[in-house]
Structure formats: C-alpha cells, structure tokens
OpenMM code with the backbone's topology and positions (N, CA, C; nanometers):
from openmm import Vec3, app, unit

residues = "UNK UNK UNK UNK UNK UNK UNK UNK UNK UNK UNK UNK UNK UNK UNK UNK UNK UNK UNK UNK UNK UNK UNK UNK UNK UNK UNK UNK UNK UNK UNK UNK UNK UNK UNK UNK UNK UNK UNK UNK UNK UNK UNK UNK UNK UNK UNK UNK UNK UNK UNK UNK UNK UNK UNK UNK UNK UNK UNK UNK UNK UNK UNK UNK UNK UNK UNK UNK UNK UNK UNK UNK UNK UNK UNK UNK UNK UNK UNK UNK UNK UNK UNK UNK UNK UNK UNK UNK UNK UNK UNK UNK UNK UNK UNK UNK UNK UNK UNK UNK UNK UNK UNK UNK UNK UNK UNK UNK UNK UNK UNK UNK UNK UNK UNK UNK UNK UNK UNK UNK UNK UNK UNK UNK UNK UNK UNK UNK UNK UNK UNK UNK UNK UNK UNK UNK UNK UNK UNK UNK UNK UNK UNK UNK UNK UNK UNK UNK UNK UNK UNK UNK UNK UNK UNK UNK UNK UNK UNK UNK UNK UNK UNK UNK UNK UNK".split()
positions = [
    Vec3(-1.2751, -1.9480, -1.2821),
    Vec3(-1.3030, -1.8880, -1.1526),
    Vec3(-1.1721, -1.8431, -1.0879),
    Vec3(-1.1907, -1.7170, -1.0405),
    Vec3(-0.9995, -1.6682, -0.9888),
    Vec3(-1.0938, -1.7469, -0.8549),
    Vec3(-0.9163, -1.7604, -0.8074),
    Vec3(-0.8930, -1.7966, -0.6701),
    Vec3(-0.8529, -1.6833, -0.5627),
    Vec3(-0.8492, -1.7050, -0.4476),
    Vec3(-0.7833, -1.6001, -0.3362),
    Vec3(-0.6807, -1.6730, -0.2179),
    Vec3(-0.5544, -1.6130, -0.2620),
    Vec3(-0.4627, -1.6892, -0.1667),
    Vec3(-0.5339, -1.6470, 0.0028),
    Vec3(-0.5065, -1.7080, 0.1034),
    Vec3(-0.5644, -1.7209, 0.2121),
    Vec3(-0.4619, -1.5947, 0.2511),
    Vec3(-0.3265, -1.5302, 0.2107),
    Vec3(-0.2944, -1.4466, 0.2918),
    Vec3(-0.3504, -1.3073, 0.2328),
    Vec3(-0.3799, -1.3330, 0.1748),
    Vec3(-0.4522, -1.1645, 0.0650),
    Vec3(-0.5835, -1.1423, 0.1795),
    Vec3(-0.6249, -1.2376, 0.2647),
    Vec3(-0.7713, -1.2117, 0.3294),
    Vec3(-0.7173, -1.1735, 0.4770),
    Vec3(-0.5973, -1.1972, 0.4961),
    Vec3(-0.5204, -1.1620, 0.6230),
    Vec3(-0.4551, -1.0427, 0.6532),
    Vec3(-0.4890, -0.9365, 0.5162),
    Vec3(-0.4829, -0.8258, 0.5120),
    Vec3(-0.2925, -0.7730, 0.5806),
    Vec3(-0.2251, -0.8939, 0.5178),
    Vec3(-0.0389, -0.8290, 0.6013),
    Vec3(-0.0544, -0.6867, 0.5483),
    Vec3(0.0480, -0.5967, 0.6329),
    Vec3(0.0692, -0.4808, 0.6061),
    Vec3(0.1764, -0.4604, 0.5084),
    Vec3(0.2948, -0.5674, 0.4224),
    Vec3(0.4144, -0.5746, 0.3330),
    Vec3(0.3482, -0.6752, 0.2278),
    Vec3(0.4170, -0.6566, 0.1193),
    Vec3(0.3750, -0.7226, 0.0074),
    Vec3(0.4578, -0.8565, 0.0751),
    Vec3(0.4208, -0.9647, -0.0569),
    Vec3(0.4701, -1.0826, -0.0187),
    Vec3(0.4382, -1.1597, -0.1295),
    Vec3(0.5229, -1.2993, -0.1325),
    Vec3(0.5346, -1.3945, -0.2718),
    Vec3(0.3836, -1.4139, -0.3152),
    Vec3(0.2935, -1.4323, -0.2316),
    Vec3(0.1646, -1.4487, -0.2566),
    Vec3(0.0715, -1.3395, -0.3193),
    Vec3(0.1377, -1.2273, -0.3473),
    Vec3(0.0798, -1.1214, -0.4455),
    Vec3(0.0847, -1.2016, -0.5917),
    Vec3(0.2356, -1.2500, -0.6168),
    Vec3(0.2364, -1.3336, -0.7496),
    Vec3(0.1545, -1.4465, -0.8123),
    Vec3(0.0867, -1.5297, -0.7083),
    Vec3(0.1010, -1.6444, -0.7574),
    Vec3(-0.0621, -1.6921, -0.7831),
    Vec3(-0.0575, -1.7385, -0.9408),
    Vec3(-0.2031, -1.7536, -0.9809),
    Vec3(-0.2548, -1.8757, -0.9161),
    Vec3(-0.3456, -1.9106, -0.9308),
    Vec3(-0.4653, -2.0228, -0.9278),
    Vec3(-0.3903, -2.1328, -0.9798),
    Vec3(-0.3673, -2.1873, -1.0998),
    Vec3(-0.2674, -2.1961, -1.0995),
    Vec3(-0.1343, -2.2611, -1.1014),
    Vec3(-0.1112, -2.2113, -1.0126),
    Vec3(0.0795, -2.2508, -0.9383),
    Vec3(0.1633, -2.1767, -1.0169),
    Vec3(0.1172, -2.1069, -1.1325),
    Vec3(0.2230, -1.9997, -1.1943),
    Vec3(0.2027, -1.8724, -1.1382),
    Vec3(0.3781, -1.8152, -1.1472),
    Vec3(0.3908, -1.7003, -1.0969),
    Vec3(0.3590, -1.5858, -1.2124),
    Vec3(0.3407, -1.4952, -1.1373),
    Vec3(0.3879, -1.3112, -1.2333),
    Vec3(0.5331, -1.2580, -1.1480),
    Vec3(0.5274, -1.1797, -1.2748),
    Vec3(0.6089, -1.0996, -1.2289),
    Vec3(0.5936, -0.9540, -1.2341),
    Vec3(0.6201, -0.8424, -1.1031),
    Vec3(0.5611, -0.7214, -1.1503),
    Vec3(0.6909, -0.6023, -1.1292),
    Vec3(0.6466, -0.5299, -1.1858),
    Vec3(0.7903, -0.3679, -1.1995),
    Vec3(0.7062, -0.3126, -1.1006),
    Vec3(0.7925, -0.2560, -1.0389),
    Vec3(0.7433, -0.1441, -0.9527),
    Vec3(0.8627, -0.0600, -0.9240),
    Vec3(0.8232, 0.0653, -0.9213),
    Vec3(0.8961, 0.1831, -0.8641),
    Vec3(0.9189, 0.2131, -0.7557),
    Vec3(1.0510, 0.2353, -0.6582),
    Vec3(1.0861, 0.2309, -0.5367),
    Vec3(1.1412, 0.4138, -0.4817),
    Vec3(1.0161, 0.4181, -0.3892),
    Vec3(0.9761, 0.5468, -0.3031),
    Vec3(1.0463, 0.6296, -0.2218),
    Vec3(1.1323, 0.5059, -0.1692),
    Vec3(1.1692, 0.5377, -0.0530),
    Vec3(1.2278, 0.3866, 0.0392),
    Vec3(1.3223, 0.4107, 0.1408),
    Vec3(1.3244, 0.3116, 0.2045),
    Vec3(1.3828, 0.3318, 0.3422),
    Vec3(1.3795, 0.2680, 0.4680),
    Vec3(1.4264, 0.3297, 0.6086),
    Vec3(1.4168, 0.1924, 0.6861),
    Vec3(1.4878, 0.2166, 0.7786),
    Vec3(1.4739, 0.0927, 0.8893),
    Vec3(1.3555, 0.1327, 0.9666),
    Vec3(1.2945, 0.0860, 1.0182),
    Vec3(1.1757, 0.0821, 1.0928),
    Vec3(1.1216, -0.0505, 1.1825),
    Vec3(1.0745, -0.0191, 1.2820),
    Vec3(0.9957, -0.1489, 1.3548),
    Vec3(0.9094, -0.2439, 1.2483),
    Vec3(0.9268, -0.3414, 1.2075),
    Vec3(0.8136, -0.3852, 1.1385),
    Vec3(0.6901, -0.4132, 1.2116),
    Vec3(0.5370, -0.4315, 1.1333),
    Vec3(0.4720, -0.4978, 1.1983),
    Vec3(0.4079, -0.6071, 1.1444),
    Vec3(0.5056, -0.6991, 1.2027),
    Vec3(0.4637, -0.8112, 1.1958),
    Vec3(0.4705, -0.9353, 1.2996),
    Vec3(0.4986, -1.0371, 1.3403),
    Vec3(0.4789, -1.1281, 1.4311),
    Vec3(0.5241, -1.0900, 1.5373),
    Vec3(0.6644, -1.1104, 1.5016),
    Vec3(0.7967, -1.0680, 1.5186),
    Vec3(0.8300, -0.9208, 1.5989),
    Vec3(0.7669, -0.8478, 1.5289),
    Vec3(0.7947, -0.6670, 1.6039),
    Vec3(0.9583, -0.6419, 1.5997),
    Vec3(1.0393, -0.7151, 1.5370),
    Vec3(1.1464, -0.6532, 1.5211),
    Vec3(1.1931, -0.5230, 1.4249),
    Vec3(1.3195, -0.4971, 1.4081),
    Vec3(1.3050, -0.3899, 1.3034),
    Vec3(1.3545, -0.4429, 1.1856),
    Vec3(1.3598, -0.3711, 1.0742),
    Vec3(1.4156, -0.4202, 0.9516),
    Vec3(1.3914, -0.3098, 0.8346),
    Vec3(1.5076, -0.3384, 0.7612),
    Vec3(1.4668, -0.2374, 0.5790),
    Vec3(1.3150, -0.2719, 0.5210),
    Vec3(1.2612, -0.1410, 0.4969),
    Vec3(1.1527, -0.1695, 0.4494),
    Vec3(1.1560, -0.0883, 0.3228),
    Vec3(1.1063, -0.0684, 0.2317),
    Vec3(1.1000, -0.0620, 0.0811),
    Vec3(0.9663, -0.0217, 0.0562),
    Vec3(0.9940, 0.1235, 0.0482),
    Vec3(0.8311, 0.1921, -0.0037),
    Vec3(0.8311, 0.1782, -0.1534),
    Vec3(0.7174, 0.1239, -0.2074),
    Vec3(0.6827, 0.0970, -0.3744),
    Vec3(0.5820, 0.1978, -0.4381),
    Vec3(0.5160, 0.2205, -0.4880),
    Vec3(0.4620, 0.3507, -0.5887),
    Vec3(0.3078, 0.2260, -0.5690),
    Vec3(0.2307, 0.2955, -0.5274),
    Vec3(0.1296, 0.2014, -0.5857),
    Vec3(0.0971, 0.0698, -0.5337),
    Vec3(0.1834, 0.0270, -0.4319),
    Vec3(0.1830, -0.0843, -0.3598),
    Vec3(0.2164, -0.1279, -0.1632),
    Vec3(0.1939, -0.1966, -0.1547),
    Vec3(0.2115, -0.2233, 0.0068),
    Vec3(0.3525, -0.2376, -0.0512),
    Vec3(0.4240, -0.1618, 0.1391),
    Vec3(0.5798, -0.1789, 0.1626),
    Vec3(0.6548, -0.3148, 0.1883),
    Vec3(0.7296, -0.3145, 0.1338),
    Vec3(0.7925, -0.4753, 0.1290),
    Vec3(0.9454, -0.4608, 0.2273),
    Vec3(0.9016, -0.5943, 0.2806),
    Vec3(1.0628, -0.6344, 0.3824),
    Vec3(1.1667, -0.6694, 0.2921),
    Vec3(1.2817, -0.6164, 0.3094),
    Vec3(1.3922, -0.6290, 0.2609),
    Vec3(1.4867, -0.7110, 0.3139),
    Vec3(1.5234, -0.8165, 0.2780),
    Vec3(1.6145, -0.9249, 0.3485),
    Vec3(1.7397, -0.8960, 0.2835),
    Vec3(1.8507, -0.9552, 0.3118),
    Vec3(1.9564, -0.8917, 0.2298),
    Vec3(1.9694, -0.9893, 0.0938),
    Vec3(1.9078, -1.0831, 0.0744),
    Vec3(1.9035, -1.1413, -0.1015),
    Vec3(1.8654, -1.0397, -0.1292),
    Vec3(1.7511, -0.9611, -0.1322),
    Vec3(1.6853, -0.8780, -0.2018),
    Vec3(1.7628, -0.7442, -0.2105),
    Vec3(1.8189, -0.7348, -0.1079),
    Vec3(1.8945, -0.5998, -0.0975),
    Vec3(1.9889, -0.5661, -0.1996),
    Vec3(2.0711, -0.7200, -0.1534),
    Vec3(2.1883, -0.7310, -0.3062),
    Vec3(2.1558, -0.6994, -0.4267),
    Vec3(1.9999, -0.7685, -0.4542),
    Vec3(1.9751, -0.7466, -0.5924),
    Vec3(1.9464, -0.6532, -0.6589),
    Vec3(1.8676, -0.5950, -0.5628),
    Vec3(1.8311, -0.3963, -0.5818),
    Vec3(1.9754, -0.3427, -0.5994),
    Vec3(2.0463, -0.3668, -0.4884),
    Vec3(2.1675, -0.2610, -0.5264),
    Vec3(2.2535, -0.3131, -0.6734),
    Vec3(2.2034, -0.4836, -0.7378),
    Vec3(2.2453, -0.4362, -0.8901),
    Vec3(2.1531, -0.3993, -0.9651),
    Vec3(2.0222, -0.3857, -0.9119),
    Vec3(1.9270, -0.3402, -1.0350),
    Vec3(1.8856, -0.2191, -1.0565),
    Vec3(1.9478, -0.1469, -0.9130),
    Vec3(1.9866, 0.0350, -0.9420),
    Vec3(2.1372, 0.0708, -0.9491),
    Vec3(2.2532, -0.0055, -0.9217),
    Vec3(2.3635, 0.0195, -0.9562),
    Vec3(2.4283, 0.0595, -0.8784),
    Vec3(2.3293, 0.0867, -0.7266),
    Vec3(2.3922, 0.1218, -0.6221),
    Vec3(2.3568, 0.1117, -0.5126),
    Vec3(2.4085, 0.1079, -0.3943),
    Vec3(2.4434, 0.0246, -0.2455),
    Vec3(2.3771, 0.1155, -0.1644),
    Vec3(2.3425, 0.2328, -0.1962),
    Vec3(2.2745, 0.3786, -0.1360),
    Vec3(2.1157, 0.3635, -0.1814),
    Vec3(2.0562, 0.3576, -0.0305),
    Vec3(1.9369, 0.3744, -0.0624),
    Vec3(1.8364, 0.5150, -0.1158),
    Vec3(1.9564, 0.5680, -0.1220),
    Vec3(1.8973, 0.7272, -0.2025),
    Vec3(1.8683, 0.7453, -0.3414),
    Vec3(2.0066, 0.6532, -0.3778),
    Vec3(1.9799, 0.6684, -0.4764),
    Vec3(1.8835, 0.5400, -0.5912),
    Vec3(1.8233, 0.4526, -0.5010),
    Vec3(1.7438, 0.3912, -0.4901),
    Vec3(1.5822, 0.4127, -0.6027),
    Vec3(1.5402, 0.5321, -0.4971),
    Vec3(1.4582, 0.6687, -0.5360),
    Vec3(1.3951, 0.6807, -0.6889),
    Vec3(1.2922, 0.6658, -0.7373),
    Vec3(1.2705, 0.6590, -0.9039),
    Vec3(1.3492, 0.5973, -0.9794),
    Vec3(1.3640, 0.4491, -0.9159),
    Vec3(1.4424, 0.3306, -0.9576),
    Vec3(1.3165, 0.2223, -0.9906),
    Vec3(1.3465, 0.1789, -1.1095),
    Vec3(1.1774, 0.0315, -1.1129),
    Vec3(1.2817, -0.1116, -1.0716),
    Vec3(1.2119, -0.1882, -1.0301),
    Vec3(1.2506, -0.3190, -1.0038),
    Vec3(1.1584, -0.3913, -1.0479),
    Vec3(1.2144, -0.5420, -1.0781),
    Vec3(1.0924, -0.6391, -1.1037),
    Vec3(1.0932, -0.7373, -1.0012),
    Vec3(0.9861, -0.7912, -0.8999),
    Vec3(0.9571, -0.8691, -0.8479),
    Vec3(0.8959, -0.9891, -0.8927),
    Vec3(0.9871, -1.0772, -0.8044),
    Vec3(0.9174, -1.2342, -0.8424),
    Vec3(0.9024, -1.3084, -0.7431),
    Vec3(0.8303, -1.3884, -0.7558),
    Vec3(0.8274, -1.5185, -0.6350),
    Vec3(0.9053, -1.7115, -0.7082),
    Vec3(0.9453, -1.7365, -0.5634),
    Vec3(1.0463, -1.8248, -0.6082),
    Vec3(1.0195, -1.9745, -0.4672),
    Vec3(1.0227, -2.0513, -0.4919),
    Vec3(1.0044, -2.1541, -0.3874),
    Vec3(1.1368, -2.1868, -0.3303),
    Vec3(1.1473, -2.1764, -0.1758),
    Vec3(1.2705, -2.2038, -0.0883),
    Vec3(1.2562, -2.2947, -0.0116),
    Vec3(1.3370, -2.3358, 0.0451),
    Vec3(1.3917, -2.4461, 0.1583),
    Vec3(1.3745, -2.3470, 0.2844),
    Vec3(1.2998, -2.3073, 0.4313),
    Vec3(1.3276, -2.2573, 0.5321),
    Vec3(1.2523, -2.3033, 0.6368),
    Vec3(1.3017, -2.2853, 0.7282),
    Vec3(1.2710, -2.3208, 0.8628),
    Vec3(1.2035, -2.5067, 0.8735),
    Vec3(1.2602, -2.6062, 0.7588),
    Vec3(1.2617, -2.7246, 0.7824),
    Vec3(1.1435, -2.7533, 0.6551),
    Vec3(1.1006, -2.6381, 0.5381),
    Vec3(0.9838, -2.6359, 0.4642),
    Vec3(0.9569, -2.5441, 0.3335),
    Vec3(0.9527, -2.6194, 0.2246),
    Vec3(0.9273, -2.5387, 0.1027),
    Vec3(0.8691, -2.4408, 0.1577),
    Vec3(0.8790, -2.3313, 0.0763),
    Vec3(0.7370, -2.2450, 0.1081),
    Vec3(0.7688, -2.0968, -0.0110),
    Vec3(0.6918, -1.9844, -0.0447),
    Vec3(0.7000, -1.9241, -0.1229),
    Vec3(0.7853, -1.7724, -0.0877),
    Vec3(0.8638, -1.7209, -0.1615),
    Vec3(0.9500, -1.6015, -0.0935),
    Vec3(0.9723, -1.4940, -0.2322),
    Vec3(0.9190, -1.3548, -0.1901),
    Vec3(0.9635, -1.2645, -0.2819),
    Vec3(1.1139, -1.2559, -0.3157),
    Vec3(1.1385, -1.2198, -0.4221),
    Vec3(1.2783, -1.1940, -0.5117),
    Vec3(1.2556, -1.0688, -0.5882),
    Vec3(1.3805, -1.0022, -0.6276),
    Vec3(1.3918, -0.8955, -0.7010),
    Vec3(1.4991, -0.9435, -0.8172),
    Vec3(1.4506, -0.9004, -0.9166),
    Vec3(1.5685, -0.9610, -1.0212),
    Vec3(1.6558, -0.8688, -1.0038),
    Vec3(1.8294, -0.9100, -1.0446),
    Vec3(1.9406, -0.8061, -1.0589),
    Vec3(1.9377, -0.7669, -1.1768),
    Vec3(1.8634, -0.7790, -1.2483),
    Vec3(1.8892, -0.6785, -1.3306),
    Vec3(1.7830, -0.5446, -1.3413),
    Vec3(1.7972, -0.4615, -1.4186),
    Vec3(1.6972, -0.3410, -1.4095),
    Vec3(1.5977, -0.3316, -1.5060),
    Vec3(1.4714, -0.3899, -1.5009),
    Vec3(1.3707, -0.3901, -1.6299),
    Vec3(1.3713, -0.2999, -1.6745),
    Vec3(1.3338, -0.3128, -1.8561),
    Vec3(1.3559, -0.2327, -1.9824),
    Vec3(1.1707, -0.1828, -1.9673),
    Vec3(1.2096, -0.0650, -1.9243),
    Vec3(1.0889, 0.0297, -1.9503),
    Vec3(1.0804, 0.0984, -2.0557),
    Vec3(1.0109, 0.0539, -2.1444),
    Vec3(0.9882, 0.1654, -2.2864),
    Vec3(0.8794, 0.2760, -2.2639),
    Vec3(0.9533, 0.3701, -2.3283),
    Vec3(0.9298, 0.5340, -2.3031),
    Vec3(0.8268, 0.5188, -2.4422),
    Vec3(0.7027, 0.5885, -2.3960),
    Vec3(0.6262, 0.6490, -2.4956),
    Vec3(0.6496, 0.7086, -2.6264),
    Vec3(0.5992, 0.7287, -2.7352),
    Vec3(0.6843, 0.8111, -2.8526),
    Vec3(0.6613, 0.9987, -2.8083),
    Vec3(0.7128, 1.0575, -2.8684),
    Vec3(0.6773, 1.1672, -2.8352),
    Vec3(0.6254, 1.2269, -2.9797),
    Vec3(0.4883, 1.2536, -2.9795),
    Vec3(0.4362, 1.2577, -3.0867),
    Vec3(0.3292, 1.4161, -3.0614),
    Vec3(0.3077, 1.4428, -3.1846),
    Vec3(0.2355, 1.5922, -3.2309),
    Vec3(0.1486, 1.6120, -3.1561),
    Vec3(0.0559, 1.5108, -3.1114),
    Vec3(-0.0278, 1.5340, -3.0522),
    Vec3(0.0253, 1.5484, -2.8971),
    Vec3(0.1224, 1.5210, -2.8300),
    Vec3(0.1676, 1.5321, -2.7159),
    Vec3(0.1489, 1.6780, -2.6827),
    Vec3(0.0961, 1.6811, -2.5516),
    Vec3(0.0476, 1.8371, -2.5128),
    Vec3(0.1501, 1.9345, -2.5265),
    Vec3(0.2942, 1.9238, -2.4975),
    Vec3(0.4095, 1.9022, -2.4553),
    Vec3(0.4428, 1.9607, -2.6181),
    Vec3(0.4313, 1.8872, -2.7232),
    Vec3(0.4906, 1.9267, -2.8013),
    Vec3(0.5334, 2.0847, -2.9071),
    Vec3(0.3845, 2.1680, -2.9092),
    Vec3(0.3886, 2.2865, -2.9147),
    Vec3(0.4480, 2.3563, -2.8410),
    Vec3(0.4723, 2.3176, -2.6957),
    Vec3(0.5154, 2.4506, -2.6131),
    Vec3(0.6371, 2.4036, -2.6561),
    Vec3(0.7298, 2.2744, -2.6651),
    Vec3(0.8898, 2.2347, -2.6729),
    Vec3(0.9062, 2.3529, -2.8191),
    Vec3(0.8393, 2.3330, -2.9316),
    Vec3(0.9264, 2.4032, -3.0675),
    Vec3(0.9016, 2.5136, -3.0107),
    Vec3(0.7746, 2.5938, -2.8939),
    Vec3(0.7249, 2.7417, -2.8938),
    Vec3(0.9073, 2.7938, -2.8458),
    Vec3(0.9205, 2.7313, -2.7097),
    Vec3(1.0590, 2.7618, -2.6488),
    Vec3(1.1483, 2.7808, -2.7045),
    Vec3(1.1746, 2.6493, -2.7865),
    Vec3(1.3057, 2.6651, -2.9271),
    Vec3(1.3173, 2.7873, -2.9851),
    Vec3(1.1582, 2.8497, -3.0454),
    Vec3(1.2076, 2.9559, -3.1784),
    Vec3(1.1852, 3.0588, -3.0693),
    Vec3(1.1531, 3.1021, -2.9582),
    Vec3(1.1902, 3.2342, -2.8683),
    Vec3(1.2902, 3.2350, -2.8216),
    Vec3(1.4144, 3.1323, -2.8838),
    Vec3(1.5207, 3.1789, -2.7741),
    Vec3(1.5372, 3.0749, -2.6612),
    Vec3(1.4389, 3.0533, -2.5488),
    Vec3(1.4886, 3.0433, -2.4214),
    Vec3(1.5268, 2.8781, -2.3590),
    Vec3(1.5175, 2.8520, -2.4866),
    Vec3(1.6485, 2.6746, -2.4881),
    Vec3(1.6397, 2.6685, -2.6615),
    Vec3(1.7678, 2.5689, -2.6181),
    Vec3(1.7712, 2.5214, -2.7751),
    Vec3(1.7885, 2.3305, -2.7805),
    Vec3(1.7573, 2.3445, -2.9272),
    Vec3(1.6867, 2.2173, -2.9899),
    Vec3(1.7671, 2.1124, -2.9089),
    Vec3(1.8546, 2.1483, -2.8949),
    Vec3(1.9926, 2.0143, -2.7873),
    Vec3(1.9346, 1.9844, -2.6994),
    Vec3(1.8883, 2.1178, -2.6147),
    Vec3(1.8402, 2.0866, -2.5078),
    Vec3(1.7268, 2.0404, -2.4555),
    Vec3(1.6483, 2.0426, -2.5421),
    Vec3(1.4753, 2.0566, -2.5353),
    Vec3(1.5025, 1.9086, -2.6030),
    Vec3(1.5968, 1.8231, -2.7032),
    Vec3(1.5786, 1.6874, -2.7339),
    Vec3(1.6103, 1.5837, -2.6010),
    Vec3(1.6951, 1.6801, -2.4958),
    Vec3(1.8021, 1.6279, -2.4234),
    Vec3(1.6742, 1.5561, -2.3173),
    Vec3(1.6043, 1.6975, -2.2954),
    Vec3(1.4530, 1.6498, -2.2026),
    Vec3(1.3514, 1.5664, -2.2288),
    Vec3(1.2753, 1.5896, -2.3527),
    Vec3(1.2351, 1.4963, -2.4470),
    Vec3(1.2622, 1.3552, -2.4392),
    Vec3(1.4173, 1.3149, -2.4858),
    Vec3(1.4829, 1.2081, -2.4806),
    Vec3(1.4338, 1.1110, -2.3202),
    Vec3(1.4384, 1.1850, -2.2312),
    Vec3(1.4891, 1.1472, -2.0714),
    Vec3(1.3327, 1.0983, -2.0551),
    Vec3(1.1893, 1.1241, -2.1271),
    Vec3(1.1050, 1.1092, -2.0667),
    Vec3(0.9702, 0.9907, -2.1992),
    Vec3(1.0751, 1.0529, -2.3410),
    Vec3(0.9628, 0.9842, -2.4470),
    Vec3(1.0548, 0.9191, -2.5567),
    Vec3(1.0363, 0.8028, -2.6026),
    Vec3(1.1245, 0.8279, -2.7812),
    Vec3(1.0976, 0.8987, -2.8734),
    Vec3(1.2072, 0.9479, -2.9300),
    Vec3(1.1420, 1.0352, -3.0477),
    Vec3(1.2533, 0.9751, -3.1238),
    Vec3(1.2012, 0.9210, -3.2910),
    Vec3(1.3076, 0.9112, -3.4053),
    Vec3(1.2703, 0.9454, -3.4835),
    Vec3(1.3413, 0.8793, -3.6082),
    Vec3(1.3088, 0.9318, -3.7095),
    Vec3(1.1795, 1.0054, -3.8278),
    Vec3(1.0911, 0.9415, -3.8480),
    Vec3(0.9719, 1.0573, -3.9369),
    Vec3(0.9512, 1.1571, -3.7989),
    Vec3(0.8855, 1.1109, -3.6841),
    Vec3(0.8391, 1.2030, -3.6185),
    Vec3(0.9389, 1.2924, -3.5480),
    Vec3(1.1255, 1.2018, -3.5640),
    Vec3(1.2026, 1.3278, -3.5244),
    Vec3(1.2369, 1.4668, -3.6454),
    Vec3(1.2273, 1.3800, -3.7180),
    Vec3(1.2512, 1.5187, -3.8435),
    Vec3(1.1443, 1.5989, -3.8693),
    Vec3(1.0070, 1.5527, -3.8155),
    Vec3(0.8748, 1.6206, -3.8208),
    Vec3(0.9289, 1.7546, -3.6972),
    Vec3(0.9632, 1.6800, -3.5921),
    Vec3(0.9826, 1.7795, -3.4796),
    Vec3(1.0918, 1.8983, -3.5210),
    Vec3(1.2378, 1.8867, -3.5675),
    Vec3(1.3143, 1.9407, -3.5736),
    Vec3(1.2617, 2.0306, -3.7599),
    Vec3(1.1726, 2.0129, -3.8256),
    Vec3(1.1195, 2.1073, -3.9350),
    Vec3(1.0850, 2.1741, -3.8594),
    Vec3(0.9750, 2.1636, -3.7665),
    Vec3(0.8561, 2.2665, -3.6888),
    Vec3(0.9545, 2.3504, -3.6237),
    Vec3(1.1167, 2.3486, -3.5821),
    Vec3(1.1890, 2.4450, -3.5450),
    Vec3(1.2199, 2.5486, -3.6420),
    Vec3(1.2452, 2.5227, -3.7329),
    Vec3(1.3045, 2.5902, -3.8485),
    Vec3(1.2902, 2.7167, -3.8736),
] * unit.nanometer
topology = app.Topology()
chain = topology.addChain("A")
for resn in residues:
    res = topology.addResidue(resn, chain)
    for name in ("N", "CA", "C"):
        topology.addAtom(name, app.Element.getBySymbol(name[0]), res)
C-alpha cells in the first residue's frame, strides 16, 4: 500500500525533502533540469524573499546557500545563467534545526551522468543529416559535431552512418 506524506496534501507551492521519501524511510533521488532562477517574494509562512529555482517538470524549489554552493559545482558556475539546461540531482538528507531532526532537500555537487540516446537509422533525423552532407550544405565534421551534442553514435552504427555519406 503507498503511503502519502502529510505535506504532499498541503499542496506547498516549492518542492521539498518530502517529494523523496518512501513509505519506507528510504529516500530517492531525482535529476531534474534547471529553467531558470530569480529572487522573488516567496510564498510561504514567512513571505520573505529568497532564490528560487525553476525545474522542468516540477514545483520551484527554495534555494538556501548549501544548495546554491552545490549547484554552482554541479554546473561549474556561480552565474545563474548559466545555470539554464543544467540537470541536477536532488536528495533528501536528515538535519539538526531549530532544536530538531527533521528532513531537508540537497543537491549533489556533482553533475549527473545523463546518457544520450544512440543515434540510430531509424532516427527521423538521420536521413535528412547524410541528405545535408552529400548537397553540400555542412559537412560530415559538422553534422557528427551536432549529432554528438544530442545522441551517441559509435562504432557499427558510426561506420553505417559515415558509408551512407559516401
């Protein structure tokens, strides 16, 4: 039988450690992609302002500066611009505050290993990449260069790709 943490029914407007945590007492951990981010009024008890952290797919999360630090090593940088189509992994972690264990989101410093799709024949993508190649209007460097940035491609199916130029 799943369970329902009591704050998931309290409908907060920011994610929080309690997205993670099963039935249970074990955590997840999830990647998410970061949107955007700005100071803003929060709303929450409080009504103060604070960094908030737009996610792809998810409620906006408060940014404390643990978390901040860790983002800026798990995108490499201190600029929230460049922030922007950056994934992070979130976790929840048990702390000491305000006189009481209790549960608190974390971001790992490092940057989760997202594996890229293969880029294969059937990819819609793939006819028009060799069509471009043999008219001229890029070449194979470049069209691997794009390729590369979005799918893997190696060996049988890279030498499959680079025949179909020929």
């Amino acid at each position: 039988m799943e369970k329902t943490h009591y704050k998931k029914l309290r409908d907060p407007n920011y994610i929080g450690a309690f997205e993670l945590l099963n039935a249970d007492g074990t955590t997840n951990e999830m990647v998410v992609i970061i949107e955007g981010a700005k100071k803003e009024e929060l709303k929450n008890a409080e009504k103060n302002q604070g960094m908030v952290l737009y996610l792809k797919g998810q409620k906006p999360m408060i940014v404390n500066s643990v978390n901040a630090k860790s983002i800026t090593s798990a995108t490499g940088s201190p600029f929230v611009e460049d922030w922007v189509g950056k994934a992070i992994t979130l976790y929840a972690v048990k702390i000491k505050a305000f006189g009481e264990t209790m549960d608190a989101l974390r971001v790992k410093k490092d940057a989760p290993v997202i594996a890229k799709p293969e880029f294969l024949p059937t990819n819609k993508n793939w006819q028009k990449a060799i069509d471009s190649i043999n008219s001229g209007s890029t070449t194979l460097e470049a069209s691997l260069a794009v390729i590369r940035g979005n799918y893997s491609i190696e060996g049988q199916t890279l030498q499959q790709f680079e025949d179909a130029v020929k």
